[in-house]
C-alpha positions in Angstrom: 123.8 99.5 133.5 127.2 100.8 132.1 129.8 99.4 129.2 132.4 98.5 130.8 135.9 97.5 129.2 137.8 95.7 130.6 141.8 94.7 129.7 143.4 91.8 129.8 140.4 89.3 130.3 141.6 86.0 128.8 142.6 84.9 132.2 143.2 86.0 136.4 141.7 89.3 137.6 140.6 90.2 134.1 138.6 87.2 133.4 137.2 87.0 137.0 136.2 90.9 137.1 135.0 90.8 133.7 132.6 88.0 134.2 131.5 89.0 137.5 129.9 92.4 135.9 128.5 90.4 132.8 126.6 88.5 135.5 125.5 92.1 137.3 124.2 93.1 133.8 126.3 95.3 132.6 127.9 96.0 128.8 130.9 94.5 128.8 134.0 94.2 126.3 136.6 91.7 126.7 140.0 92.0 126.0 142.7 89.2 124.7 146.3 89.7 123.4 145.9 87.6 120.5 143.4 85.1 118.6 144.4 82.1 120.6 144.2 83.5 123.8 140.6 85.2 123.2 139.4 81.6 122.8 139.6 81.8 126.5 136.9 84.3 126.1 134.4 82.1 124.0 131.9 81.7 127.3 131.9 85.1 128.2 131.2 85.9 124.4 128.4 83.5 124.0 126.7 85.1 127.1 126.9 88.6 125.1 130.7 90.1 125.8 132.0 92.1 122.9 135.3 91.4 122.1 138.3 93.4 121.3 142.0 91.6 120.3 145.3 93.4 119.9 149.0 93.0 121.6 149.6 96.2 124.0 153.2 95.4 123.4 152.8 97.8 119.9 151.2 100.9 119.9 149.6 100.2 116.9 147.5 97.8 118.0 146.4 100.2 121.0 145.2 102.6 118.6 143.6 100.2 116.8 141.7 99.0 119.7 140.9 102.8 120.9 139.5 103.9 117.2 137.5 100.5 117.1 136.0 101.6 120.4 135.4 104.9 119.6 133.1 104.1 116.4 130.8 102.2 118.6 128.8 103.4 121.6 130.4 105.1 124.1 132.2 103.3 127.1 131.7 104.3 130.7 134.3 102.7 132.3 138.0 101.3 131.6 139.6 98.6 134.3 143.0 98.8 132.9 143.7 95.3 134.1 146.5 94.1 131.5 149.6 93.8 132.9 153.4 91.7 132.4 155.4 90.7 135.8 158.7 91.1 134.1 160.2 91.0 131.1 160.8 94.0 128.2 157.2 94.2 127.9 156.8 95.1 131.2 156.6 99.1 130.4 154.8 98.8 127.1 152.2 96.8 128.5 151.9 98.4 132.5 152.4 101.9 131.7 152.1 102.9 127.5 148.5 100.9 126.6 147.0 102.2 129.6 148.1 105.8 128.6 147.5 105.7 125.0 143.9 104.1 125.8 143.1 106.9 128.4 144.3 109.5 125.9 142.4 108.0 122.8 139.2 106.7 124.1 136.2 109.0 124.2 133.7 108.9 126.5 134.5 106.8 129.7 134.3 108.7 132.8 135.4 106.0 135.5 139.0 104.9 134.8 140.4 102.0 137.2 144.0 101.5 137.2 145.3 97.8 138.2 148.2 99.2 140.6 150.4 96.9 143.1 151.8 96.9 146.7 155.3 96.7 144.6 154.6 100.3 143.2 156.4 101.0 146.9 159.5 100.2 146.3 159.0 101.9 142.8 162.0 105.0 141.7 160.4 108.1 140.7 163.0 108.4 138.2 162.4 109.1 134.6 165.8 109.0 133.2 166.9 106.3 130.8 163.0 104.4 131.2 163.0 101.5 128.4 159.2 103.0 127.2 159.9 100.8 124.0 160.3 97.1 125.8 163.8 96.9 124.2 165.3 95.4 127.5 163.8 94.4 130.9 161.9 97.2 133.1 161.3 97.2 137.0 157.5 95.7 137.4 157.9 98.4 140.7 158.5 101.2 138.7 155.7 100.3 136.1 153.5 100.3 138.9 154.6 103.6 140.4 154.5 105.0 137.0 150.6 103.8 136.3 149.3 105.0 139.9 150.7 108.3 139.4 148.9 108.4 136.0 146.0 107.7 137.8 146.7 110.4 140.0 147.4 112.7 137.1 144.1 112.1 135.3 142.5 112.6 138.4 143.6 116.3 138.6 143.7 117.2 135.2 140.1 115.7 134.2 137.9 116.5 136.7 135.0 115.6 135.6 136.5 111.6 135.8 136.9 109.3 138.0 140.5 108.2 137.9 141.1 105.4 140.6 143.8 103.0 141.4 143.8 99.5 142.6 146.2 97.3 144.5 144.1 94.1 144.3 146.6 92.1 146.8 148.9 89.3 145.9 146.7 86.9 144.9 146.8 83.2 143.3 146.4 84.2 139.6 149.1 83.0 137.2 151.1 86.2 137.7 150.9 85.8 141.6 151.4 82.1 141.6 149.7 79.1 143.4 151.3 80.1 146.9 150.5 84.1 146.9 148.7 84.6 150.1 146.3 86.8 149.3 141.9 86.8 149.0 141.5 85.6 144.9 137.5 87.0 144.9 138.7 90.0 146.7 140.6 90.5 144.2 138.6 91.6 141.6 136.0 93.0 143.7 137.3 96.5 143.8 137.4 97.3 140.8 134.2 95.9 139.7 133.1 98.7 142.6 134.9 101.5 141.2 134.4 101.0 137.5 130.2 100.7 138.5 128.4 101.4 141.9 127.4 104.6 142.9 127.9 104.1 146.4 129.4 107.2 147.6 132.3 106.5 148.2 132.7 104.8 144.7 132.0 108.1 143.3 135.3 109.5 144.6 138.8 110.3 142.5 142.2 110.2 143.0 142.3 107.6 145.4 144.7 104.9 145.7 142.4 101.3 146.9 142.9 97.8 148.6 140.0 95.9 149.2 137.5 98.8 149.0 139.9 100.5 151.6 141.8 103.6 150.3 144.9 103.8 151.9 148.3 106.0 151.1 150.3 105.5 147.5 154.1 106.3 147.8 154.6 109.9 148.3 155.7 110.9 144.8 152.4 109.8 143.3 150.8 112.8 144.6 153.7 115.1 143.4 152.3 117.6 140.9 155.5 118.3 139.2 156.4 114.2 139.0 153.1 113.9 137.7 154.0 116.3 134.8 157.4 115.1 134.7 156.1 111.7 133.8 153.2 113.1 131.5 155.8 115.0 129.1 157.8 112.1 129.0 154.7 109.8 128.1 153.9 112.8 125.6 157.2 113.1 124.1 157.9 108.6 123.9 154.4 108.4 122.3 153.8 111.4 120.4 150.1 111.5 121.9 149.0 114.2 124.5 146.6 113.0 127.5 
């Protein structure tokens, strides 16, 4: 069985994913942006969830989070699940944690990014990016940004599994009551990637919908947008991957 972290679990995808591989047996820690919220997580606790709390809208909870992690056993898998619609907390949230935690956290060597069918219409453009949430970000671009991450770590670390997910537009809060969209597929990828060792679950750099993978837009596989996009993340945070 593996430890298995997974963000933004208070609710939707998180919750759903998170309780779903609690119930397969494995180590799982629970993520909530603040006290109130991880009351959410009080069943998943009681049946033996650890749980971490801290706002990915500031960095210095991220770190927090990441050096709490890293003085306990070691994880095996991040689903970097956390993640805003719109909004300025839209690149914090989508695009800084999940960096930050992939460049802080020892030990994980299955990283599952929660990407979107939106990342399509995303601008490979790094040029005046609001990395700092001071005004509102595209939710596209976030999402192109985060799946080339994934594609990044899956070239530069290759002894991890980086993976990205589009888990469909589903009925969570975030997708709303009328999204048309499988709700228990939704999770189910992930769950997959972060802990089977099906063959094909063993694979990197691949870009997933419903345990299909399929093609990302064409600048997530861009070497030289991929290092583009890793300087910048270097340079906003001051934390190399």
């Amino acid at each position: 069985m593996s430890r298995i972290l997974v963000t933004g679990s208070a609710d939707g995808l998180g919750q759903r994913a998170a309780d779903s591989l609690l119930s397969a047996g494995h180590e799982v820690v629970v993520h909530a942006r603040n006290d109130e919220r991880a009351r959410n997580l009080d069943p998943l606790v009681d049946r033996g969830a650890r749980l971490v709390v801290g706002d990915f809208t500031e960095r210095d909870a991220v770190r927090r989070i990441a050096a709490e992690l890293n003085d306990t056993e070691p994880l095996d898998a991040v689903i970097h699940n956390a993640g805003v619609w719109s909004g300025p907390a839209v690149m914090p949230v989508n695009v800084i944690a999940p960096y930050l935690l992939t460049a802080l956290l020892r030990g994980p060597r299955r990283l599952v990014y929660l990407s979107s069918g939106s990342h399509l219409g995303g601008r490979p453009l790094l040029d005046g990016v609001d990395w700092r949430g001071e005004s509102a970000g595209s939710y596209s671009d976030s999402k192109l940004f985060v799946t080339t991450l994934t594609a990044a770590v899956a070239r530069l670390r290759p002894g991890t599994l980086s993976n990205a997910v589009d888990p469909g537009w589903v009925p969570t809060k975030m997708g709303g009551a009328g999204a048309p969209d499988d709700l228990e597929l939704g999770h189910r990828t992930q769950e997959w990637l972060a802990s089977s060792d099906e063959p094909e679950a063993l694979t990197t750099g691949g870009y997933w919908y419903h345990r299909q993978r399929t093609e990302p837009h064409h600048s997530v596989h861009d070497e030289a947008f991929q290092d583009r996009l890793l300087q910048a993340l270097t340079e906003e945070t001051g934390t190399a991957l």
